[in-house]
Backbone bond lengths (Angstrom), bond angles and torsions (degrees), N, CA, C in turn:
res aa  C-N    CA-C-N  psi(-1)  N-CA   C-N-CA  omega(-1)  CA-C   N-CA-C  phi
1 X - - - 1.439 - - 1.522 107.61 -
2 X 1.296 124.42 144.45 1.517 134.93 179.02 1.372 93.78 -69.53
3 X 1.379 99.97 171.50 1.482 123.06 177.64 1.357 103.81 -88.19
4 X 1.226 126.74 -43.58 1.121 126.86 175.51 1.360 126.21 -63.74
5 X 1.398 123.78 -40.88 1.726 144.65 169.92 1.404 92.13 -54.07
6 X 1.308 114.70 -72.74 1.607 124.90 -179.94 2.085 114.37 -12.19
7 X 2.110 72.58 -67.58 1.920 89.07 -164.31 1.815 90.80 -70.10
8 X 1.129 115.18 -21.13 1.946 94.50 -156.59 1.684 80.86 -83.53
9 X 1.746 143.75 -55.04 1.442 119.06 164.40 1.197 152.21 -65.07
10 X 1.446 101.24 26.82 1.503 118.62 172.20 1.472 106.30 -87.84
11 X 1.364 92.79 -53.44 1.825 119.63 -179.73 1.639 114.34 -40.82
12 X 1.746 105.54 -36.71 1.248 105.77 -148.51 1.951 75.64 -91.94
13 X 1.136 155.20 20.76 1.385 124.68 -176.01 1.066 109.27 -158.60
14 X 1.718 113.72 139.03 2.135 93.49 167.62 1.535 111.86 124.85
15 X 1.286 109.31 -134.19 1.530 109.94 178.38 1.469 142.49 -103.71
16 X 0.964 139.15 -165.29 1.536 120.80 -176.79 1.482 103.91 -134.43
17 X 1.138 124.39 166.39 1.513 115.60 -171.31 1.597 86.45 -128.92
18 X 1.387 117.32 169.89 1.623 127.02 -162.88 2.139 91.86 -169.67
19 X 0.960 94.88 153.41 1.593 94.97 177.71 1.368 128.65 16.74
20 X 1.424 106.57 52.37 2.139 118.01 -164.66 1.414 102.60 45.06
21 X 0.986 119.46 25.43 1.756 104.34 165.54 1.136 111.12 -140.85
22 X 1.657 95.05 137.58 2.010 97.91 -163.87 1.390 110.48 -95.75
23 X 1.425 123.87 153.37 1.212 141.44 -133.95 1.741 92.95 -143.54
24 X 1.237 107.26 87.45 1.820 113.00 172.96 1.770 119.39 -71.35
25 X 1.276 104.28 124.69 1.808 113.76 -178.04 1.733 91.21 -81.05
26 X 1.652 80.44 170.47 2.066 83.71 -150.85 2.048 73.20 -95.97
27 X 1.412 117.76 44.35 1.279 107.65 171.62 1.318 107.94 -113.95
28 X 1.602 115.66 159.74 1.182 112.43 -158.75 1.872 89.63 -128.31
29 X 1.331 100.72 131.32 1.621 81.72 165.79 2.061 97.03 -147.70
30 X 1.597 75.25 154.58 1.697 88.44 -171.39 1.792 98.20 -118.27
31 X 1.122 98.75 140.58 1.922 111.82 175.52 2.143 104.15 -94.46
32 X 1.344 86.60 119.44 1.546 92.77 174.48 1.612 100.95 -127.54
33 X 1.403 91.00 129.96 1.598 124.11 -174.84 1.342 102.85 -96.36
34 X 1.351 117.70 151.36 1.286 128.09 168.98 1.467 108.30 -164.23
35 X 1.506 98.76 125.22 1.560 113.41 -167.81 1.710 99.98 -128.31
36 X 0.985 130.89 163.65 1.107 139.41 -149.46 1.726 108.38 -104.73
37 X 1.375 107.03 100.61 1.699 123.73 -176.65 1.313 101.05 -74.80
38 X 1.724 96.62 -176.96 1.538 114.65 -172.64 1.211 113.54 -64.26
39 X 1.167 113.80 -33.24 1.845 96.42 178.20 1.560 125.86 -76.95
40 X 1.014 112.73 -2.21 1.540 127.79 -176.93 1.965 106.50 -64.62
41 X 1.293 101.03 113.77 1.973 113.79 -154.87 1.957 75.93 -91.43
42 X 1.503 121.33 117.40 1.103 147.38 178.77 1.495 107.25 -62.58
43 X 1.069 116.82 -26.97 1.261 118.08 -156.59 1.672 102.83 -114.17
44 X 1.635 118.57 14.51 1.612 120.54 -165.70 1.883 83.17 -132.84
45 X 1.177 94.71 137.37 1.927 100.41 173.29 2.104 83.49 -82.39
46 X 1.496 87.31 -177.79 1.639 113.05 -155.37 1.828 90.24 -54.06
47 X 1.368 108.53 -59.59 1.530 129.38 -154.37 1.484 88.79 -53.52
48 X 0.831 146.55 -49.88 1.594 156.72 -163.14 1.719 106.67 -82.87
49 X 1.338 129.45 -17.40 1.000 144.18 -152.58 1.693 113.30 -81.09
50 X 1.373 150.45 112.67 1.571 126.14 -171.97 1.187 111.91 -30.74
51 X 1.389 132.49 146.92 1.344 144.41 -176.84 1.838 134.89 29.21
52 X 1.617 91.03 35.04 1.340 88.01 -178.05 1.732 124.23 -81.65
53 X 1.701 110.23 -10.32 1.291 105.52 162.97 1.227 107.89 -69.51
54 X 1.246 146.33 -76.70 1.338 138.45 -168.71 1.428 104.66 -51.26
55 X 0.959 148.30 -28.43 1.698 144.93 156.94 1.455 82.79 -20.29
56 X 1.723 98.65 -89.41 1.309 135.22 -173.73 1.997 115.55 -0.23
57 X 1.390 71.93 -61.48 1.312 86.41 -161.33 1.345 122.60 -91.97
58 X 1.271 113.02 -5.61 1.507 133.55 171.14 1.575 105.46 -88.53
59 X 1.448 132.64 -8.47 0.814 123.39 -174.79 1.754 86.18 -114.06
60 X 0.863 154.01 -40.33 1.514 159.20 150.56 1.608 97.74 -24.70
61 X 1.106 118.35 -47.44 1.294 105.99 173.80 1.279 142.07 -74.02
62 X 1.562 100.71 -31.17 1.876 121.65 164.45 1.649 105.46 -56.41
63 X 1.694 118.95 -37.11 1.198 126.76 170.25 1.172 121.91 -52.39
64 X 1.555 120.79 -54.88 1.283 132.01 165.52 1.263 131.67 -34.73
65 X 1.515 92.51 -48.00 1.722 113.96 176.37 1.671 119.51 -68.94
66 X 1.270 96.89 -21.13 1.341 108.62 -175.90 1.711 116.41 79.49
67 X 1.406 118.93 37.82 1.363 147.54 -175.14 1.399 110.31 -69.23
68 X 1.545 104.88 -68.37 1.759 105.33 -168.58 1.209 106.00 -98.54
69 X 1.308 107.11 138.23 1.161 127.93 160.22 1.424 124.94 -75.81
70 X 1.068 121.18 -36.58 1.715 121.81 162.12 1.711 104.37 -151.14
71 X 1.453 85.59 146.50 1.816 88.84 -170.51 1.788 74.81 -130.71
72 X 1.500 102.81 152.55 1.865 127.58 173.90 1.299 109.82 -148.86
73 X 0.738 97.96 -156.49 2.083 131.93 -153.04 1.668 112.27 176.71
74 X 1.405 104.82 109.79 1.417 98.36 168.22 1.726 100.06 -153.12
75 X 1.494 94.68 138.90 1.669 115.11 178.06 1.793 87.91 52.13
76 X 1.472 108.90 -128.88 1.496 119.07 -159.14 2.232 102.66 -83.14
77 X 1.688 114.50 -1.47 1.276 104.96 -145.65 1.197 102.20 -117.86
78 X 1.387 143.61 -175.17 1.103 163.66 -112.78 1.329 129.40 173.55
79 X 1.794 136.86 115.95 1.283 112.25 -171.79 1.319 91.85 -170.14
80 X 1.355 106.03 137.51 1.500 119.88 165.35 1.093 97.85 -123.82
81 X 1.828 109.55 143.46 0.985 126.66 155.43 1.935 118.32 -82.56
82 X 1.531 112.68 116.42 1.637 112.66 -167.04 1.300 101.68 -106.81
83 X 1.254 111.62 136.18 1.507 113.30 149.10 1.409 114.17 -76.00
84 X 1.626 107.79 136.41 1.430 98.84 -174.87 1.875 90.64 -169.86
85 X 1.408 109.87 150.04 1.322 107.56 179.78 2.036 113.38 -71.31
86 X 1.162 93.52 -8.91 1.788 94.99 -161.25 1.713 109.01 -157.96
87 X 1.356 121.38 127.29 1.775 107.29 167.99 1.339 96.36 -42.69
88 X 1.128 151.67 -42.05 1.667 135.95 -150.05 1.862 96.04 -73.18
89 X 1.363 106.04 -58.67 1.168 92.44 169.08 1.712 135.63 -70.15
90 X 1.060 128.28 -6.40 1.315 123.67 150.82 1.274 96.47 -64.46
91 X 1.263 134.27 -57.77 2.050 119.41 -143.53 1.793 73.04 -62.78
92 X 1.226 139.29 -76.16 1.417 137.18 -177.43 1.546 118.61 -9.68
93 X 1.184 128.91 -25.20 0.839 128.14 -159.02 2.261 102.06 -100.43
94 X 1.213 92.67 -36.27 1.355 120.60 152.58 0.947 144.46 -73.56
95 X 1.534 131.05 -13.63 1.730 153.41 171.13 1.643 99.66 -59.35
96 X 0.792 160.53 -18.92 1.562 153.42 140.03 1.409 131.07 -87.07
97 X 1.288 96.75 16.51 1.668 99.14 -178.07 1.566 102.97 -87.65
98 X 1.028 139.15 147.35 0.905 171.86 -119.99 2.114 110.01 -117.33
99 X 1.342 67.58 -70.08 1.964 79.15 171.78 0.962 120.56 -76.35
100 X 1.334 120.02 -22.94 1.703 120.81 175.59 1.620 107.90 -88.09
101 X 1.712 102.33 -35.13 1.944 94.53 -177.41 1.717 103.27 -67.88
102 X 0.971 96.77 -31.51 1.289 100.58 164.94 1.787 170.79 -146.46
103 X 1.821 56.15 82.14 1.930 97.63 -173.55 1.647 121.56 33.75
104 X 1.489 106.99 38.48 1.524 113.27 175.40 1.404 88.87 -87.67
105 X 1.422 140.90 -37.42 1.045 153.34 158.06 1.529 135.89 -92.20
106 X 1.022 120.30 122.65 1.725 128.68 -159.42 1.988 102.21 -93.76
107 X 1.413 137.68 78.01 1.316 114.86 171.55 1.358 122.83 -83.34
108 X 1.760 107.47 163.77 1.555 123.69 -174.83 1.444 78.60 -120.23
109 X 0.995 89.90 152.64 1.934 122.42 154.82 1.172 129.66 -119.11
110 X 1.147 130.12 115.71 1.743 124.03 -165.51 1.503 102.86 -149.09
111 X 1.538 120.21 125.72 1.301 136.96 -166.00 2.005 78.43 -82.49
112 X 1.152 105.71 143.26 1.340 140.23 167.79 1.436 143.14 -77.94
113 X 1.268 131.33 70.42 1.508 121.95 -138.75 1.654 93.29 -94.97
114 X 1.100 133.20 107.23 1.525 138.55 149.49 1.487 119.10 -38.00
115 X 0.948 121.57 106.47 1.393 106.88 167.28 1.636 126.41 -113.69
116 X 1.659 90.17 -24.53 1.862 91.55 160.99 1.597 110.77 -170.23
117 X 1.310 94.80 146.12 1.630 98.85 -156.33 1.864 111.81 -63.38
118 X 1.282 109.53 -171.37 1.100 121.25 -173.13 1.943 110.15 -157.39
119 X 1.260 107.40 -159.02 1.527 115.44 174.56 1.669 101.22 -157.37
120 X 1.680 122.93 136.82 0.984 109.12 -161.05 2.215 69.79 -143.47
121 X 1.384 96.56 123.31 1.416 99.48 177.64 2.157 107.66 -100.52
């Protein structure tokens, strides 16, 4: 991840600072990456790809729920930012996906440390 991608999704989530001292929301959010594994057929765009409707739509649903806080695309990768009490429960949230059970898609899990807010329009 750039330094810059990094600092502009730090900005967008989390806590607020007040008199130089930062002030943590009782929210928890974890960054899940997804970069493109061995099964991923080079020669098929995403839509064509094993299980990219249910990808699709499992992530349509975290939306629904009101889950991510920021979802992207950058160069070859993939990442939503989730609200979630724990990485275990994000990877949970992903345990039937399709592209990740099978490794058309490669995920990371990484607990999210806020350190000062932002605005992401």
């Amino acid at each position: 991840m750039t330094l810059l991608l990094a600092l502009t999704l730090v900005a967008a989530v989390g806590n607020t600072r007040s008199n130089d001292e930062l002030q943590t929301t009782s929210k928890q959010y974890i960054v899940v990456m997804f970069s493109l594994g061995p099964a991923w057929e080079q020669a098929k765009p995403f839509n064509e790809q094993k299980g990219s409707a249910e990808h699709s739509k499992n992530l349509q649903r975290l939306r629904a729920e009101k889950r991510i806080a920021v979802g992207a695309r950058y160069a070859e990768k993939g990442m939503v930012i989730l609200e979630a009490a724990s990485e275990d429960e994000a990877r949970a949230q992903f345990a039937s996906d399709l592209m990740v059970r099978d490794s058309v898609f490669i995920m990371e899990v990484n607990t999210l440390s806020v350190f000062y807010k932002g605005c992401v329009e």
